[in-house]
C-alpha positions as CSV (number, residue, x, y, z in Angstrom):
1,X,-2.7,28.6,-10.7
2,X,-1.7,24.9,-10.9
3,X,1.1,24.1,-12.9
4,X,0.5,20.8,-15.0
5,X,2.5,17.8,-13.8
6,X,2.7,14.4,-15.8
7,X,1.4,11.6,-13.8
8,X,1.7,8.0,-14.0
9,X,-0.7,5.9,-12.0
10,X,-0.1,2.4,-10.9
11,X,-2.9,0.0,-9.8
12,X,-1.3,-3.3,-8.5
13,X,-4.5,-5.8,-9.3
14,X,-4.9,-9.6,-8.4
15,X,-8.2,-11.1,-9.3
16,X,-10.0,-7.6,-8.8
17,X,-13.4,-6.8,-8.6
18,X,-13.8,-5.6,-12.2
19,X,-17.5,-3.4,-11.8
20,X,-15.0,-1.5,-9.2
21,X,-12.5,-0.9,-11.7
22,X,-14.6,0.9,-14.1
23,X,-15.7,3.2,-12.0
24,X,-12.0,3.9,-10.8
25,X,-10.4,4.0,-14.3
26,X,-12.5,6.7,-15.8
27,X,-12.0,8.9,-12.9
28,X,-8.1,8.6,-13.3
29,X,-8.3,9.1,-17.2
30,X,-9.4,12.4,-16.5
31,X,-6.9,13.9,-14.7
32,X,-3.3,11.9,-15.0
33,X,-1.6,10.9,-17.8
34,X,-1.5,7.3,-18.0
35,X,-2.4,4.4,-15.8
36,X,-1.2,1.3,-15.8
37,X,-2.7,-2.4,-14.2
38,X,-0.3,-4.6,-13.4
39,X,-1.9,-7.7,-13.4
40,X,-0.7,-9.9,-10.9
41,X,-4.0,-12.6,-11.3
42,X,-3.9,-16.4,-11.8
43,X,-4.2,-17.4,-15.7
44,X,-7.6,-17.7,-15.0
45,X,-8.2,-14.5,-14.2
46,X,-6.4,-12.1,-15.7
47,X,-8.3,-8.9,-16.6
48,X,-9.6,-8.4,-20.0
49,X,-11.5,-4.9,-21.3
50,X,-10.2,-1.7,-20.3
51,X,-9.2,-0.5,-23.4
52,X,-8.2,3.0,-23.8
53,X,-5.2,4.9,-25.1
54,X,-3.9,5.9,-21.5
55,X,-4.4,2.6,-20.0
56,X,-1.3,0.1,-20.2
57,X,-2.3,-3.0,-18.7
58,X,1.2,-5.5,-17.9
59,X,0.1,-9.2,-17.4
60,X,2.7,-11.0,-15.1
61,X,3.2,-13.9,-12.5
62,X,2.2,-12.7,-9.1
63,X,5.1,-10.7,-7.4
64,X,2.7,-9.2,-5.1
65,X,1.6,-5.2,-4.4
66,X,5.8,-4.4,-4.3
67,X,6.8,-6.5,-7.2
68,X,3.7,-4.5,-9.9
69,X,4.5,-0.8,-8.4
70,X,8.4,-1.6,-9.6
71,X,7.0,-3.1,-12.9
72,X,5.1,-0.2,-13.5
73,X,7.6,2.3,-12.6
74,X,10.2,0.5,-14.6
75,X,8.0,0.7,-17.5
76,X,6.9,4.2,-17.1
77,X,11.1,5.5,-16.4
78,X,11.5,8.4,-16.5
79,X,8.8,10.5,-18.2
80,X,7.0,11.2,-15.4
81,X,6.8,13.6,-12.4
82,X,5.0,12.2,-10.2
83,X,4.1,8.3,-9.9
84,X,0.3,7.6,-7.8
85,X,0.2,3.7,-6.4
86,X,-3.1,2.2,-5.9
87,X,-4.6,-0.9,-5.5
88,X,-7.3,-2.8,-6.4
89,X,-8.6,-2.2,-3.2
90,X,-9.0,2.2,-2.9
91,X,-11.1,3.7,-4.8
92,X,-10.8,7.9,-5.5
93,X,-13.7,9.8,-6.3
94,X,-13.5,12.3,-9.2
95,X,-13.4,15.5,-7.0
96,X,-11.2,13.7,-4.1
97,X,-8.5,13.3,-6.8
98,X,-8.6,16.4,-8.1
99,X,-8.4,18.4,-5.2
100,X,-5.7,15.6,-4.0
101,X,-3.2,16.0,-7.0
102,X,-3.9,19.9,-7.0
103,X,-2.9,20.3,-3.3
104,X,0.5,18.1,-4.1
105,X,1.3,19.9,-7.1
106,X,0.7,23.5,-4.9
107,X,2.5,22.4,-1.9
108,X,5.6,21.3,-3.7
109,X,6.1,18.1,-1.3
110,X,7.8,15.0,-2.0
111,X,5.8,12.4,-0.6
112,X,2.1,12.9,-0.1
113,X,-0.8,11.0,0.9
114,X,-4.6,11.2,1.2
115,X,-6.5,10.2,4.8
116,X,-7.5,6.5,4.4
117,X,-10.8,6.2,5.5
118,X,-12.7,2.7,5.6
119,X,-16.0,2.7,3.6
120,X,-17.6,3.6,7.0
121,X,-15.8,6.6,7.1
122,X,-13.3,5.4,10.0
123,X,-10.0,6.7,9.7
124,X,-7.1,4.6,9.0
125,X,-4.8,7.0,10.2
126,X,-6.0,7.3,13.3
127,X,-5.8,3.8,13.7
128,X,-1.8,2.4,12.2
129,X,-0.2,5.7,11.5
130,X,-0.7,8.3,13.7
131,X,0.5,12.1,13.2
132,X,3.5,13.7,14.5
133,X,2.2,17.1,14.2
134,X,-1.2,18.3,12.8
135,X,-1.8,21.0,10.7
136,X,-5.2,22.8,9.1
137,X,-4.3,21.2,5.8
138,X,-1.9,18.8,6.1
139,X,0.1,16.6,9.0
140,X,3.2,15.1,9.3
141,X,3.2,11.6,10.0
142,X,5.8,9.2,10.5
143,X,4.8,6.6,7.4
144,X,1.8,5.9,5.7
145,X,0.4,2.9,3.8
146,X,1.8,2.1,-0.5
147,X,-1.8,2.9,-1.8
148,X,-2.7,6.3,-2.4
149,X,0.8,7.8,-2.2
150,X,2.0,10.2,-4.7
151,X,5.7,10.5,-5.0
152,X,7.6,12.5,-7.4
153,X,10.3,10.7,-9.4
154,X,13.3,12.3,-7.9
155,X,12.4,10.6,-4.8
156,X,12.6,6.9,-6.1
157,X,15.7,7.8,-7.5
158,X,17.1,8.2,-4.3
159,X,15.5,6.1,-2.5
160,X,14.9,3.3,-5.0
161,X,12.5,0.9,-5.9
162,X,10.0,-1.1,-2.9
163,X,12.2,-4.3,-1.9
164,X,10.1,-7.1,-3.4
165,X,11.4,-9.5,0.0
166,X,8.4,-8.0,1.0
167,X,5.6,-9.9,-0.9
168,X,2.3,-8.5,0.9
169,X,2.9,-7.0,4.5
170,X,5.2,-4.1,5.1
171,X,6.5,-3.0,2.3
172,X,5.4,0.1,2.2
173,X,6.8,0.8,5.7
174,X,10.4,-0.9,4.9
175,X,10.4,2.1,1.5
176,X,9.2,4.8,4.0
177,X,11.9,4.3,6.5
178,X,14.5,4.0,3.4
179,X,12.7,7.6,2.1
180,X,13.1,8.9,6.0
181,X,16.9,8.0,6.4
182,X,17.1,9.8,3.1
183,X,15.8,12.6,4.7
184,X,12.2,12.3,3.3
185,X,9.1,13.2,5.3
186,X,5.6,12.2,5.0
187,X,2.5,14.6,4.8
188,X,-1.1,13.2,5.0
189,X,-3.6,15.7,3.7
190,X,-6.4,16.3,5.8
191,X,-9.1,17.3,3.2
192,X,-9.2,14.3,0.8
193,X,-9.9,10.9,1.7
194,X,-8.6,7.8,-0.1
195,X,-11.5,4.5,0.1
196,X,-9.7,1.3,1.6
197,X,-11.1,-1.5,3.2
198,X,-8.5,-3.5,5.2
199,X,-9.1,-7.4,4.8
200,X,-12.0,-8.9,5.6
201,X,-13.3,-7.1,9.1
202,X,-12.7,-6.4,12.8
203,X,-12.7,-8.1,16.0
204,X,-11.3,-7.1,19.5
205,X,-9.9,-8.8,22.2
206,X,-9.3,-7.4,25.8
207,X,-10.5,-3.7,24.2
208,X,-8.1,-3.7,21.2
209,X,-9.6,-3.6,18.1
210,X,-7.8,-4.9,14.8
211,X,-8.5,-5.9,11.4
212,X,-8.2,-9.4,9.7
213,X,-7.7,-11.2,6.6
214,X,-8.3,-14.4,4.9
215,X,-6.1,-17.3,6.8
216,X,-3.3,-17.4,4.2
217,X,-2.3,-13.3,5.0
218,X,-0.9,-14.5,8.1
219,X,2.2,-16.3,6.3
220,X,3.0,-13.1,5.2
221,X,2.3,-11.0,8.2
222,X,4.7,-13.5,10.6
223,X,7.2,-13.9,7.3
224,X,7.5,-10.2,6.4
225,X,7.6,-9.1,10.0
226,X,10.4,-10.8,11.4
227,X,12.3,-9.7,8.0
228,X,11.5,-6.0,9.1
229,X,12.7,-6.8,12.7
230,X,15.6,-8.1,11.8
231,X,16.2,-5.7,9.2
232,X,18.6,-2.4,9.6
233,X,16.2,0.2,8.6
234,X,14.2,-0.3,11.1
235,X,14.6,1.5,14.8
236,X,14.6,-0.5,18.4
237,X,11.0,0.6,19.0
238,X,10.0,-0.5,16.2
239,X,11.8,-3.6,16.6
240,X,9.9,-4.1,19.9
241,X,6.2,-3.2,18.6
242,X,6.2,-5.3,15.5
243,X,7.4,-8.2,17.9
244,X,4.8,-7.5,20.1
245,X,1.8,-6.9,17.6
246,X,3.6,-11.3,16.2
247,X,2.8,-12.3,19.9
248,X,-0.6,-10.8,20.3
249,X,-1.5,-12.2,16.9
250,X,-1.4,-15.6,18.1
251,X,-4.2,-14.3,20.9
252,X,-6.7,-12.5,18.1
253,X,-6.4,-15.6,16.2
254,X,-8.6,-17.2,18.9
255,X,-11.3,-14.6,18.3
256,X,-12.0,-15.7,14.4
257,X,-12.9,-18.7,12.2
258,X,-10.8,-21.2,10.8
259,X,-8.2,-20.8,14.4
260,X,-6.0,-24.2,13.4
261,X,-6.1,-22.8,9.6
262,X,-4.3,-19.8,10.6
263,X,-1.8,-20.8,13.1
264,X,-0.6,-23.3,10.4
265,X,0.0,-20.4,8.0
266,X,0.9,-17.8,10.8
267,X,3.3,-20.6,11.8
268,X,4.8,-21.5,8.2
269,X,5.4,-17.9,7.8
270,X,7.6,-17.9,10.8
271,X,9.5,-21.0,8.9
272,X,9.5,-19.5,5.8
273,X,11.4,-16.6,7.0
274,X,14.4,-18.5,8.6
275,X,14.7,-20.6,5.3
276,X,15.3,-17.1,3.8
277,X,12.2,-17.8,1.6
278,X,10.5,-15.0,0.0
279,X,8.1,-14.0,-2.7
280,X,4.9,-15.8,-2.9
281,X,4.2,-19.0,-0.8
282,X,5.9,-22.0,-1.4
């Protein structure tokens, strides 16, 4: 028998779909104990509606995805045992999240996350975070993406907050490698699938298939990369594959639309970080 946890759900939003939201929301109500939107939308946009007695919603200026899970968690504290980060972007179906929080809760780990699948069923996993070691239930992988983990509170105690440097790009892997020097591993449960489209499609160049976003993500992406590679968390190879992935972004750029609109961003990113800027674009 499942014991009952309390769990605090956190969906980082920023000018969401809205008819995707309440389909979402209900689902959650169901089976955690409070969820709260932080609202990271222009003025013009912030969400209205959602009201119900476990929903919290926290309107704020955009401090991207890192900047609303750490104002969420800093408003839940420490009533909680367990903290599930979503965005706007994943969606859970009713019996996907049960049988996701019911596994957790059963297995006793720390850190757990669904399989990311694409809404055409593609694995995201297979794709950006591979396993270490498989199992029937669950694998062990090396990191995994923010959205859809589940982390008990003890954890973030230890490990702390997500470092807000990190506006849109990799700040989920900076907080796992913290959690793994910590001593923290990663499982991915094999049985329930987390919705998540990356961006705005695919493309390929010489074979290699990657995803891509609107023009402006590529500020980040060049920004928040180069603060990873020079950061201290993070190993020599990874060092080395994150440089790599910077160079061969200025080759996929030539495969989409709007090429001179994203080398200008991909480029003021690359300024941005040796200004020491960070947060949202200047």
């Amino acid at each position: 028998m499942t014991i009952k946890k309390k769990i605090c759900v956190i969906i980082s939003l920023y000018n969401p779909c809205l008819e995707r939201l309440a389909v979402l929301i209900p689902n959650l109500l169901e089976q955690t104990d409070l969820v709260i939107l932080v609202d990271n939308s222009s003025d013009n946009n912030k969400v209205v509606g959602f009201e119900y007695d476990k929903v919290k919603k926290i309107s704020q200026d955009n401090s991207g995805i890192t900047g609303a899970m750490n104002s969420g968690i800093k408003y839940a504290g420490n009533s909680f045992d367990y903290f599930l980060l979503l965005d706007q972007d994943s969606y859970f179906s009713s019996v996907q999240l049960s049988k996701f929080i019911e596994d957790a809760i059963d297995s006793n780990y720390p850190i757990i996350a669904p399989t990311i699948v694409n809404s055409a069923g593609k694995s995201i996993h297979d794709s950006f975070f591979k396993a270490e070691k498989h199992g029937d239930k669950f694998s062990l992988v090396a990191r995994t993406q923010l959205s859809g983990m589940l982390i008990k509170y003890e954890v973030l105690g230890r490990v702390g907050l997500f470092n807000e440097d990190y506006f849109l790009n990799l700040g989920d892997t900076e907080w796992c490698l913290r959690a793994k020097k910590q001593g923290y591993d990663f499982r991915l449960n094999n049985c329930v699938q987390l919705v998540h489209d990356y961006g705005d499609g695919f493309s390929s160049l010489f074979g290699y298939k990657f995803f891509y976003g609107a023009p402006f993500r590529l500020h980040y992406r060049s920004r928040d990369s180069l603060r990873l590679i020079f950061s201290c968390v993070s190993s020599k190879k990874l060092k080395f594959k994150l440089f790599m992935k910077l160079c061969f972004t200025l080759f996929e750029i030539l495969t989409l639309d709007s090429k001179l609109k994203r080398y200008k961003f991909f480029f003021s990113g690359i300024r941005a970080f040796f200004k020491q800027e960070s947060g949202i674009m200047k």
